[in-house]
C-alpha positions as a Python dict, from the first residue, in 0.01 Angstrom:
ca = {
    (1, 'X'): (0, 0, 0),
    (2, 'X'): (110, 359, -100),
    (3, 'X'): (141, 669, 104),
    (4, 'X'): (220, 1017, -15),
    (5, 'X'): (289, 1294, 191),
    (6, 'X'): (483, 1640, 169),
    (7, 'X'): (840, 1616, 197),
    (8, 'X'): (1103, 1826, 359),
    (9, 'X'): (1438, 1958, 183),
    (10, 'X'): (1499, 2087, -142),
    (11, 'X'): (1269, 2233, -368),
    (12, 'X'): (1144, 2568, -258),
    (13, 'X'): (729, 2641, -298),
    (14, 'X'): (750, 2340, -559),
    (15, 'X'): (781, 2111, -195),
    (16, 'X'): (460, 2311, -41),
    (17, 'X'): (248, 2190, -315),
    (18, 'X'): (357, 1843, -374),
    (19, 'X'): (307, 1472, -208),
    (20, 'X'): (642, 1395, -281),
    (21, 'X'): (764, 1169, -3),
    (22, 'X'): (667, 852, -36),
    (23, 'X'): (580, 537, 281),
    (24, 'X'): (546, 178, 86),
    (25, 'X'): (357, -86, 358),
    (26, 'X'): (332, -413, 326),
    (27, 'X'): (135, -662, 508),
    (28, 'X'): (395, -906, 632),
    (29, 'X'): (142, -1118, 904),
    (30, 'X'): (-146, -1126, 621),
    (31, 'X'): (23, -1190, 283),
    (32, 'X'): (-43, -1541, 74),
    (33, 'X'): (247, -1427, -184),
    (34, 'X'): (540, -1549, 10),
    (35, 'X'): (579, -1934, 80),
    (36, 'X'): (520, -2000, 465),
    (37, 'X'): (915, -2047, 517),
    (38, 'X'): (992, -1729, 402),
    (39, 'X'): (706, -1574, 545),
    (40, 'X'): (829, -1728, 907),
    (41, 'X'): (1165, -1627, 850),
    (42, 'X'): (1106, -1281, 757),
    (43, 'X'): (867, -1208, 1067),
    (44, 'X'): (1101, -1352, 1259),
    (45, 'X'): (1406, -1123, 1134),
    (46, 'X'): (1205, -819, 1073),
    (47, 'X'): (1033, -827, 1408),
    (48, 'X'): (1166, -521, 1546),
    (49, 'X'): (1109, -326, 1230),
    (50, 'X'): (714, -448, 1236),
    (51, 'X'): (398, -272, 1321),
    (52, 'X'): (60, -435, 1374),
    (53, 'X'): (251, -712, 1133),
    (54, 'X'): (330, -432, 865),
    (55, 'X'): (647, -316, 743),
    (56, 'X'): (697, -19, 567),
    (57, 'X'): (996, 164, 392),
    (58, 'X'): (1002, 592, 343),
    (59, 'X'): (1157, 770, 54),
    (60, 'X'): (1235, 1155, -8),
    (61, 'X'): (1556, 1190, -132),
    (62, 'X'): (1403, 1350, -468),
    (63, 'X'): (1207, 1613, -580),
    (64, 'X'): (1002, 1363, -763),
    (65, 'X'): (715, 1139, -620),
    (66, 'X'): (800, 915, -944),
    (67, 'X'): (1183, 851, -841),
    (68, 'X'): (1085, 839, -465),
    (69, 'X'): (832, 545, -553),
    (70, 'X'): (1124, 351, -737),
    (71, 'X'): (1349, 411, -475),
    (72, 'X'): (1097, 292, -188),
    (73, 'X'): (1017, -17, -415),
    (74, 'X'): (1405, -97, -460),
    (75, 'X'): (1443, -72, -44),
    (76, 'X'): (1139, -315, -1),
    (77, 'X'): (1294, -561, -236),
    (78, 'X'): (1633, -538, -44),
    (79, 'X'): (1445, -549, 285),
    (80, 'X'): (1277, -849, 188),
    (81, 'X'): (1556, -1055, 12),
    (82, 'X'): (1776, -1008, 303),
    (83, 'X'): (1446, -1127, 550),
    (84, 'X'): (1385, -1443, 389),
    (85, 'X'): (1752, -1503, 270),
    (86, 'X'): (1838, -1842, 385),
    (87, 'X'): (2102, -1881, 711),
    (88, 'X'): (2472, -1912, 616),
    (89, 'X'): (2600, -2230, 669),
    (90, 'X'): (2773, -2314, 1001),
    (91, 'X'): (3139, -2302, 1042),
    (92, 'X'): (3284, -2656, 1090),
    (93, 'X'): (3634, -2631, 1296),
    (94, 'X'): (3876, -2760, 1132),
    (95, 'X'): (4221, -2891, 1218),
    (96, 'X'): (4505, -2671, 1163),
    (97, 'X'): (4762, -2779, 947),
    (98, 'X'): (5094, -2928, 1115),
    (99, 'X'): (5320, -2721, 889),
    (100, 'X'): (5119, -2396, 982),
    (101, 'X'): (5126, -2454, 1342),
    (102, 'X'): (5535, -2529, 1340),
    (103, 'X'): (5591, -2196, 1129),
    (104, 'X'): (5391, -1992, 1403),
    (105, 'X'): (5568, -2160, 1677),
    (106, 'X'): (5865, -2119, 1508),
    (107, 'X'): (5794, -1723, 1433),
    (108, 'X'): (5707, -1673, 1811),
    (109, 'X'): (6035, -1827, 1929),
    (110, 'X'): (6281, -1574, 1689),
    (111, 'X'): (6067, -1295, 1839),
    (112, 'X'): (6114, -1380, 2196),
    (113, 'X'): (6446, -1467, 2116),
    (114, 'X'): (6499, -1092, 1963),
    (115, 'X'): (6274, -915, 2245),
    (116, 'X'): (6496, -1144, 2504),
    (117, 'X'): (6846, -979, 2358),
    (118, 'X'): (6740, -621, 2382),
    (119, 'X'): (6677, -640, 2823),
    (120, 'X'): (7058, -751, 3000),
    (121, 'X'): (7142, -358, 3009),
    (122, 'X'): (7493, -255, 2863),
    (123, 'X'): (7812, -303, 3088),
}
C-alpha cells in the first residue's frame, strides 16, 4: 500500500504543493504471496522493524514522487531478500595444518628470542 505525503528539503514552494515523499507498507502477518518459510523467516528477522505485522519503507531523497516510488520499491525488495535469505551455513572447525602450526611456533620463538636480547642492560 502507497502513502504520499509532503516532503522536507529541497525544492522551494514546488515542496509546499507536492506529495512527494513517499511510505510503501506491506502486510507481512497477512500476505499469501510469500511461501510459509519465508514468510516465518522474515517475521522472525524483521520483528523489530514491524507494526501491527506491517512493514513499511520511506523515501524523499528527490524532488520527484516518481523517483521516490522507485526508490521505496528498490528498499522493499532489499528489505525483503535479506528477511527471507536463507542462514549461512555453520562453520565446521577444522584442524590446523601441522606445517602452519610449526611456522607460528617457530615465528614466536625468533621474536622472543629478539625481544629477550634487547633487556641484559649494557656493561
Amino acid at each position: 500500500m502507497w502513502r504520499f505525503s509532503r516532503s522536507s528539503g529541497p525544492g522551494g514552494q514546488h515542496v509546499n504543493t507536492t506529495d512527494s515523499q513517499v511510505e510503501l507498507r506491506f502486510d507481512l502477518a497477512k500476505t499469501e504471496a510469500l511461501p510459509p518459510v519465508w514468510k516465518e523467516r522474515a517475521l522472525e528477522r524483521l520483528a523489530s522493524r514491524l507494526v501491527g505485522g506491517v512493514v513499511s519503507v520511506r523515501s524523499s531523497e528527490h524532488r520527484s514522487q516518481w523517483r521516490n516510488r522507485e526508490t521505496a520499491l528498490v528498499r522493499m525488495a532489499a528489505l525483503l531478500a535479506e528477511a527471507t535469505a536463507p542462514p549461512p551455513k555453520p562453520r565446521r572447525a577444522k584442524k590446523i595444518p601441522r606445517g602452519i602450526n610449526e611456522r607460528r611456533l617457530r615465528n614466536k620463538k625468533a621474536r622472543s628470542e629478539t625481544k629477550r636480547g634487547r633487556s641484559g642492560g649494557w656493561d
